[in-house]
VEXTOR-463426 format. One record per residue (C-alpha): z, x, y; residue in one letter. Coordinates in steps of 0.25 Angstrom, whole numbers, plus 5000, padded with zeros to 4 digits. Layout:
<recs>
REC_zz_xx_yy_res
REC_Z_X_Y_A
...
</recs>
This chain:
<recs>
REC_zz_xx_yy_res
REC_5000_5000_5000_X
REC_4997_5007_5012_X
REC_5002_5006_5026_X
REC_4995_4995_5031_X
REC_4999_4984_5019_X
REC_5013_4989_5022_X
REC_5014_4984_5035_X
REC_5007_4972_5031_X
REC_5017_4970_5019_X
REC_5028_4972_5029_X
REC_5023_4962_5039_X
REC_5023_4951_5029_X
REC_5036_4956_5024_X
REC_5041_4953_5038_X
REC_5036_4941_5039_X
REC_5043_4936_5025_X
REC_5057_4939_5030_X
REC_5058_4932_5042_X
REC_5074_4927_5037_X
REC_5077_4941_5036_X
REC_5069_4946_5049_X
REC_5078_4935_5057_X
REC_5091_4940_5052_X
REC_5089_4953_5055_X
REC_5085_4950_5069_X
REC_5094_4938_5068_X
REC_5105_4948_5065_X
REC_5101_4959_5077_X
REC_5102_4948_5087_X
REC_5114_4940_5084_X
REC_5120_4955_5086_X
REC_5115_4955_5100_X
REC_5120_4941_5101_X
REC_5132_4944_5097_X
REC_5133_4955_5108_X
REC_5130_4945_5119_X
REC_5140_4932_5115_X
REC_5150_4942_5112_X
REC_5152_4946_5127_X
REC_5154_4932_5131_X
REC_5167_4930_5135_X
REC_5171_4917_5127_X
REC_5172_4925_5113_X
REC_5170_4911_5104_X
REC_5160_4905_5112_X
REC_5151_4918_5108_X
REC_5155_4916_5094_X
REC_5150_4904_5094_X
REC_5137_4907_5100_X
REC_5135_4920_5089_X
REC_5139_4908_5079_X
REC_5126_4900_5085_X
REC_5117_4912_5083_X
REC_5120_4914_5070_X
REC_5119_4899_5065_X
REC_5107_4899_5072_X
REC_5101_4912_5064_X
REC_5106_4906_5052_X
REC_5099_4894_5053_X
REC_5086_4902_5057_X
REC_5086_4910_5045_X
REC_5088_4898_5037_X
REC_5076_4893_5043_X
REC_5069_4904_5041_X
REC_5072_4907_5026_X
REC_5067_4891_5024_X
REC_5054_4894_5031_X
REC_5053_4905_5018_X
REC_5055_4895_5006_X
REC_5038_4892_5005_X
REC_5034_4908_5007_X
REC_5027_4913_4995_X
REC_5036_4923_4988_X
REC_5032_4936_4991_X
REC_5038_4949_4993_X
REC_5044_4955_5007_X
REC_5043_4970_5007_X
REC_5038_4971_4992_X
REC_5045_4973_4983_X
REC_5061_4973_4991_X
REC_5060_4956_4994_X
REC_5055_4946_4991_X
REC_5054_4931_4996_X
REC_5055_4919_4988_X
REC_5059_4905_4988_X
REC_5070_4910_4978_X
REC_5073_4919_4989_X
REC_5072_4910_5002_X
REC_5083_4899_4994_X
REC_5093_4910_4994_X
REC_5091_4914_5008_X
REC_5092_4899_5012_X
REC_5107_4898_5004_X
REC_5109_4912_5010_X
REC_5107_4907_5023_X
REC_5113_4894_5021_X
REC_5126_4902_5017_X
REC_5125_4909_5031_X
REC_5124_4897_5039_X
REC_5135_4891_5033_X
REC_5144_4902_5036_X
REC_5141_4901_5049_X
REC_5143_4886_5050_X
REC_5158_4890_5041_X
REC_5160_4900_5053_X
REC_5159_4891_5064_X
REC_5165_4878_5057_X
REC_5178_4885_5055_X
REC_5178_4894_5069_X
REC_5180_4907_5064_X
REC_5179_4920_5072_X
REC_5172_4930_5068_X
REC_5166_4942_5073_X
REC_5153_4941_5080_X
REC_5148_4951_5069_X
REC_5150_4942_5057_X
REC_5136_4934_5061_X
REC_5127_4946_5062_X
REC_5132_4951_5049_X
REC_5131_4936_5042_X
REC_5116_4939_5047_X
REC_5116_4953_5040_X
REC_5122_4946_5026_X
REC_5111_4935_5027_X
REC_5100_4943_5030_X
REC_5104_4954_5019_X
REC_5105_4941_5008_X
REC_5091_4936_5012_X
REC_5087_4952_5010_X
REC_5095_4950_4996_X
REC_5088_4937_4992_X
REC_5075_4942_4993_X
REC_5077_4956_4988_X
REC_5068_4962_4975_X
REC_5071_4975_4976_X
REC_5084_4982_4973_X
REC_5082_4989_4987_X
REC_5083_4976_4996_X
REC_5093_4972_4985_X
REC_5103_4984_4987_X
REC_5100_4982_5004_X
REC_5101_4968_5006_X
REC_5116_4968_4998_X
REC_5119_4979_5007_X
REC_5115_4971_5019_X
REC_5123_4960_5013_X
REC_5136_4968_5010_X
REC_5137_4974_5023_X
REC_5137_4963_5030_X
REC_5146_4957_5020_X
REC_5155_4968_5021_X
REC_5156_4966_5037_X
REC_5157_4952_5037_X
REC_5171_4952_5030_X
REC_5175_4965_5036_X
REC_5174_4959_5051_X
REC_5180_4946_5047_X
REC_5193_4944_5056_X
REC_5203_4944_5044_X
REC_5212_4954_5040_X
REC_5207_4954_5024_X
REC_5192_4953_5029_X
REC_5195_4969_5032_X
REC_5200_4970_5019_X
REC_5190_4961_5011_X
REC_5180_4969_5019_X
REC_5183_4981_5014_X
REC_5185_4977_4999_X
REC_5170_4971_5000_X
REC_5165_4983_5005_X
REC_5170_4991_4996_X
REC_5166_4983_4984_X
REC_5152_4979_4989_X
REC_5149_4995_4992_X
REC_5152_5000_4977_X
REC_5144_4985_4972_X
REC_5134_4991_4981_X
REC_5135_5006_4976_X
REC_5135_5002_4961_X
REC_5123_4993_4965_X
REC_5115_5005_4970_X
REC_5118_5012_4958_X
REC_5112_5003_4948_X
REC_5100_5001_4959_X
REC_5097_5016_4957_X
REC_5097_5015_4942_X
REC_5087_5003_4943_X
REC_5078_5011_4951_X
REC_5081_5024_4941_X
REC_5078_5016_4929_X
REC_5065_5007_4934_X
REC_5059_5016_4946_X
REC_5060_5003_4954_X
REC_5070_4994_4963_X
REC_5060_4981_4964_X
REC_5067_4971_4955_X
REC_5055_4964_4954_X
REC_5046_4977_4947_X
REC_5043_4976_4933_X
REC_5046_4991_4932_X
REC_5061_4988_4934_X
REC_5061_4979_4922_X
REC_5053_4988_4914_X
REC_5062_5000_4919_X
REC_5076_4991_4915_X
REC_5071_4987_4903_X
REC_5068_5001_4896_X
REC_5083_5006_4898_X
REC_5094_5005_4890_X
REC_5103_4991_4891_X
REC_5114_4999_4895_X
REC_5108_5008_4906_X
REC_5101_4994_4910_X
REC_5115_4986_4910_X
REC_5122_4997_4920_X
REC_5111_4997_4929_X
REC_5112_4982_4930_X
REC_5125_4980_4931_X
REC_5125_4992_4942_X
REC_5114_4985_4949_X
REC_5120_4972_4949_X
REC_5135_4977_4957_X
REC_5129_4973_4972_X
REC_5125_4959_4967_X
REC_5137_4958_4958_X
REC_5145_4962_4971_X
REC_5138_4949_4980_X
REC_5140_4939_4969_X
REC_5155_4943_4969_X
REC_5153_4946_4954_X
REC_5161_4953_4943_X
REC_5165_4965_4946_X
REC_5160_4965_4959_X
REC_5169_4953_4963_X
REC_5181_4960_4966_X
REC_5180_4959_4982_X
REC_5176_4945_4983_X
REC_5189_4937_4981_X
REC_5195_4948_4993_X
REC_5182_4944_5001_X
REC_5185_4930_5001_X
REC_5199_4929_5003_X
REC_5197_4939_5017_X
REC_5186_4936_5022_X
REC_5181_4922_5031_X
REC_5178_4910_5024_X
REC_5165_4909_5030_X
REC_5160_4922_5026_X
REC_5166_4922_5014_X
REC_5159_4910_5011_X
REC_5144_4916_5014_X
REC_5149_4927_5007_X
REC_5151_4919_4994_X
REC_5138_4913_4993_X
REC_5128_4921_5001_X
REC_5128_4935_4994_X
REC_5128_4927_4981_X
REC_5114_4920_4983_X
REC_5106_4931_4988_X
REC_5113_4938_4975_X
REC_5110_4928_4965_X
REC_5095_4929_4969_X
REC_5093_4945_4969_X
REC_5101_4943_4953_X
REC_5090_4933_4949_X
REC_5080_4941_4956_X
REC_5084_4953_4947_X
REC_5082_4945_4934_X
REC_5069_4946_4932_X
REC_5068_4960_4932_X
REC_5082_4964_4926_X
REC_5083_4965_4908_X
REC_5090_4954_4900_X
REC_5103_4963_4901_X
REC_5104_4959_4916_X
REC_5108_4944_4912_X
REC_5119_4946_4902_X
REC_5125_4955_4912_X
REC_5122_4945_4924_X
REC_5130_4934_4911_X
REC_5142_4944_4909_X
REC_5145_4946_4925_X
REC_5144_4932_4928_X
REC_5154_4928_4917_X
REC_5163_4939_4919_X
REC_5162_4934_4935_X
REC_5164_4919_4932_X
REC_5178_4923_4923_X
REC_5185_4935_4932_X
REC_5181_4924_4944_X
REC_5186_4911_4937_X
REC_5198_4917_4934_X
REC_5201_4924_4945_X
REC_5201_4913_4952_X
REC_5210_4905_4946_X
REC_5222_4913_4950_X
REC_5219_4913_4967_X
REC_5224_4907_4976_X
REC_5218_4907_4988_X
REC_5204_4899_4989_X
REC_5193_4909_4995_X
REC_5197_4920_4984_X
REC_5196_4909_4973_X
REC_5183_4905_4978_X
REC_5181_4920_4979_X
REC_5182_4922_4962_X
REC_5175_4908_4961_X
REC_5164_4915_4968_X
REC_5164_4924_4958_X
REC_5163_4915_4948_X
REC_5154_4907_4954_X
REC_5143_4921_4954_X
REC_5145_4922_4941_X
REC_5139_4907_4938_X
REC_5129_4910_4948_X
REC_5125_4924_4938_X
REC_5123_4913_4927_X
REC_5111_4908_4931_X
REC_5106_4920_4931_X
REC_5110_4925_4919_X
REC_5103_4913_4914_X
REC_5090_4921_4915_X
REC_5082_4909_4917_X
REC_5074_4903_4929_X
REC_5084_4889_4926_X
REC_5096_4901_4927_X
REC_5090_4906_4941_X
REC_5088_4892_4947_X
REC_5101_4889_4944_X
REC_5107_4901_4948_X
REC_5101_4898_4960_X
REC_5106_4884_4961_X
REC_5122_4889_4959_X
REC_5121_4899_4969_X
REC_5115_4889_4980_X
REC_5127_4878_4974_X
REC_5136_4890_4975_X
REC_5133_4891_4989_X
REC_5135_4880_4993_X
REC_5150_4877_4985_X
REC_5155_4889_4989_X
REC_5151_4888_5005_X
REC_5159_4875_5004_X
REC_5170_4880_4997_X
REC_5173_4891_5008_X
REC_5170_4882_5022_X
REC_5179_4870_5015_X
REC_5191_4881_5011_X
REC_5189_4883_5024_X
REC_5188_4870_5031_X
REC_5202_4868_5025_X
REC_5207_4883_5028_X
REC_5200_4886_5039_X
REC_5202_4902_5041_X
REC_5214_4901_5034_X
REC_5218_4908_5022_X
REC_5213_4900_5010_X
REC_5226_4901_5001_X
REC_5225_4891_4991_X
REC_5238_4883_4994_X
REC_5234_4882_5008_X
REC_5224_4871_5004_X
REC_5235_4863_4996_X
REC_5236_4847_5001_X
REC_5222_4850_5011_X
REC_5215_4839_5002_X
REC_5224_4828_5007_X
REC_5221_4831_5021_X
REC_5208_4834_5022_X
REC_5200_4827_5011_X
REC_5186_4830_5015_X
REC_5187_4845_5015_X
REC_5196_4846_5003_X
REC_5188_4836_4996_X
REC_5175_4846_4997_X
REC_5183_4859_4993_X
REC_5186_4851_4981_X
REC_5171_4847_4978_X
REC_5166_4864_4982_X
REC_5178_4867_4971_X
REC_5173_4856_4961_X
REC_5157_4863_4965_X
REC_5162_4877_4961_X
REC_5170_4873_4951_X
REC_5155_4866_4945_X
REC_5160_4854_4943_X
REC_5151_4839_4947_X
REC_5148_4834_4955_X
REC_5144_4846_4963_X
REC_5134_4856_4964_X
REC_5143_4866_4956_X
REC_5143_4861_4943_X
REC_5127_4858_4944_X
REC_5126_4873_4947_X
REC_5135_4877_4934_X
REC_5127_4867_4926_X
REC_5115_4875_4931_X
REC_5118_4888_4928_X
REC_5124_4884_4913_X
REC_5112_4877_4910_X
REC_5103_4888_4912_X
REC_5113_4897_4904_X
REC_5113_4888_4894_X
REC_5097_4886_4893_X
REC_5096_4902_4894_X
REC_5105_4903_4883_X
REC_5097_4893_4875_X
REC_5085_4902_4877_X
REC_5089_4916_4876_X
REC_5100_4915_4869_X
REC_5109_4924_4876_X
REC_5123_4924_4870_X
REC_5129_4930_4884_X
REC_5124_4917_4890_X
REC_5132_4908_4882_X
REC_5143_4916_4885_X
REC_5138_4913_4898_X
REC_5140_4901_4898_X
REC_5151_4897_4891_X
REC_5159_4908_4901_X
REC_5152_4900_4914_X
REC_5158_4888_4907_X
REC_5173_4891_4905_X
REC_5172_4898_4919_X
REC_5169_4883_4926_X
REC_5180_4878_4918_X
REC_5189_4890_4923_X
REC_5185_4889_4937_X
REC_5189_4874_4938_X
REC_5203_4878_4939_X
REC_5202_4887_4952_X
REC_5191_4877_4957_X
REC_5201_4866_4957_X
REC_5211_4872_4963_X
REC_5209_4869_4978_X
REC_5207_4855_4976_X
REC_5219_4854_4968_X
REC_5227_4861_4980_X
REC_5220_4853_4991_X
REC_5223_4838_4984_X
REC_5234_4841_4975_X
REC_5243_4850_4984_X
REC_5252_4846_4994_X
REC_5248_4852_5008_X
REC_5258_4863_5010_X
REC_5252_4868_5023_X
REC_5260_4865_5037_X
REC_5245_4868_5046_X
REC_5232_4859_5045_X
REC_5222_4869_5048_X
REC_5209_4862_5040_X
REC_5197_4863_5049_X
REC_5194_4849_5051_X
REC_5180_4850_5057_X
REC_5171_4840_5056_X
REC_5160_4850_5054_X
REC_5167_4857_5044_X
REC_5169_4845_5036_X
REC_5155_4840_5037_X
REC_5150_4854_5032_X
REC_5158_4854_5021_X
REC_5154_4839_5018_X
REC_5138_4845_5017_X
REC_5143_4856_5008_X
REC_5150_4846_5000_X
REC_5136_4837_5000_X
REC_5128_4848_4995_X
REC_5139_4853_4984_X
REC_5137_4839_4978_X
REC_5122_4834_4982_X
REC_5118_4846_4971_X
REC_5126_4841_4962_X
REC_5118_4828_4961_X
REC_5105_4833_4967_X
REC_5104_4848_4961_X
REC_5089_4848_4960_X
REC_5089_4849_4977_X
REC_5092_4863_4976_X
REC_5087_4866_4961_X
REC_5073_4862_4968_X
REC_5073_4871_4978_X
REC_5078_4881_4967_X
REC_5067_4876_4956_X
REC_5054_4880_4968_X
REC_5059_4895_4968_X
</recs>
């Protein structure tokens, strides 16, 4: 290709990531903003104007990624992205997430630095990097994007843990990322390439030994592992949750995890049979340590915190699956899993509102404020995958395709599989429970109200709590959009 054909590939390259482009500029100009409301002398009213730009950004990318869903899929700066409708869905759930923290933000007054915007910007602009990525290069550098923003976005929160959690995060994430670059380089030493999407590197993996295969996959999985707060790179997430802000906590759940699930099913059709047992054995071994686990906590962001790691492992069963069923429903859990869990956070704290979230200071709430304890119970009923929410629709996704794979490969691990997934659902329904059981059944042993009592707040959660249960009765909505990737 000579110089010419180049600069025309790189034109058109341009062109296919307007999103991306946006952010970026998005990103440099809400820093220059922020340099001009900041030296007005009412402190909250430049806040809130730095709040407005970024909403409006938000929604700006979010129209923006829309405009991509009828693109023909092709490659942007062959062979380090590419763009799809696979692709664009988890950009628009990405980009949802954001939004949403931001309406959190605001709905609950919180104070943040001006900084904690432009580095929301970074974080999305890396996981739209991430969800387009096919080559282990863009991989390795959108993660990074991801967790240095990551990294300053708890450091900086105003809380005394935050600096605490901060440094417990970075310090896990930078050996996840270490032993991730590691495995990288053995890729590249044993297939002569870093394009995932190369037939050389299947051919290259599939003429070594199992166990030089296994290591490198399991090395090269540790900055994935890390983001979906899987065993045993799960360590700092319970930490994380409990010091950081509600509303970052809560994009920090959901987002990192979507653009992850992608780049996992993205690596299975050029990885060896070997690659899904292992996905099978981390995913059990993460739905048990985090079941467990959570049974014994008692305060409710670090049990969702071990629910979440749970929860990633159910999500690693779709894909273990190994089936085009198994991926769409994959896909259908995390988008599921987004929503529940985005709920579950702004209701703990519509009822705490930047509080501690001990368990027993939400004992008796349920008596005196009906509507918002009445959908924390339902988003605990969701995660718990019972009806009639999306939740349990989800789990019968996922086991259904397990089972079907099962029936056709005959797999004994996925059996396994599935009895484990089982008997952990049961498990989890006695942590799940919990909160309702304290807020309807307790008496209120609290001498201070302080429940946000919004109207908006409430009426947010009444449309999370609509969509939680319209895919229950009307999965097919979101399985359409899923089916035309």
């Amino acid at each position: 290709m000579d110089i010419n054909q180049q600069l025309i590939q790189i034109r058109q390259s341009l062109g296919g990531i307007a999103p991306e482009l946006f952010l970026a500029i998005f990103f440099c100009l809400f820093l220059f903003a922020e340099l001009v409301f900041m030296r007005l002398p009412k402190k909250e009213k430049a806040s809130l104007y730095l709040q407005n730009v970024a909403l409006t950004g938000s929604i700006v990318t979010l129209l923006l990624v829309l405009g991509q869903w009828n693109e023909e899929p092709s490659y942007r700066f062959q062979p380090l992205l590419f763009l799809d409708r696979q692709a664009v869905f988890f950009k628009i759930m990405i980009t949802l997430s954001w939004i949403f923290t931001l309406i959190h933000v605001r709905v609950l007054k919180y104070d943040f630095p001006p900084e904690f915007n432009a580095l929301l910007i970074a974080a999305v602009a890396g996981l739209n990097l991430l969800s387009m990525s096919t080559h282990f290069l863009t991989i390795y550098l959108s993660l990074e994007l991801i967790s240095i923003s990551s990294y300053l976005l708890v450091a900086i929160s105003p809380y005394k843990k935050a600096a605490e959690g901060g440094i417990k995060y970075l310090l896990f994430g930078s050996v996840s990322s270490a032993v991730m670059l590691y495995g990288i380089s053995l890729i590249y030493g044993l297939t002569g390439t870093l394009d995932i999407t190369s037939d050389a590197m299947t051919a290259g993996l599939n003429n070594n030994a199992e166990l030089v295969i296994t290591v490198t996959i399991v090395l090269t999985l540790a900055g994935l592992l890390f983001k979906l707060s899987l065993v045993p790179f799960h360590v700092w997430t319970p930490d994380i949750y409990e010091a950081a802000p509600t509303p970052l906590v809560s994009f920090l759940s959901v987002a990192p995890k979507a653009a992850v699930i992608l780049v996992l099913m993205r690596l299975a059709a050029i990885l060896p049979a070997s690659y899904f047992s292992i996905l099978g054995g981390i995913a059990l071994i993460s739905m048990t340590i985090g079941n467990v686990a959570a049974l014994w906590q008692s305060n409710a962001r670090r049990l969702l915190a071990y629910s979440s790691i749970a929860q990633a492992g159910y999500l690693l069963v779709g894909i273990a699956a190994y089936s085009r069923f198994g991926f769409e429903t994959a896909v259908f859990y995390t988008a599921a899993y987004l929503f529940i869990n985005l709920a579950a956070f702004f209701v703990l704290d519509l009822l705490r509102p930047q509080n501690n979230t001990d368990m027993k200071a939400y004992e008796g709430l349920g008596r005196k404020h009906v509507w918002i304890s009445g959908i924390l119970t339902v988003v605990m009923i969701a995660l718990a995958g019972l009806p009639p929410t999306v939740g349990f629709t989800s789990k019968l996704f996922i086991f259904s395709a397990l089972w079907e794979s099962y029936r056709q490969q005959e797999f004994s691990w996925m059996l396994w599989l599935m009895v484990g997934g089982i008997l952990n659902a049961a498990i989890s329904l006695a942590y799940y429970l919990k909160l309702p059981y304290l807020l309807f059944f307790k008496k209120d042993i609290q001498e201070t109200d302080d429940v946000n009592n919004r109207f908006s707040g409430k009426v947010i959660a009444g449309i999370l709590l609509g969509v939680i249960l319209l895919l229950f009765f009307k999965p097919e909505m979101l399985m359409n959009w899923i089916s035309s990737f």
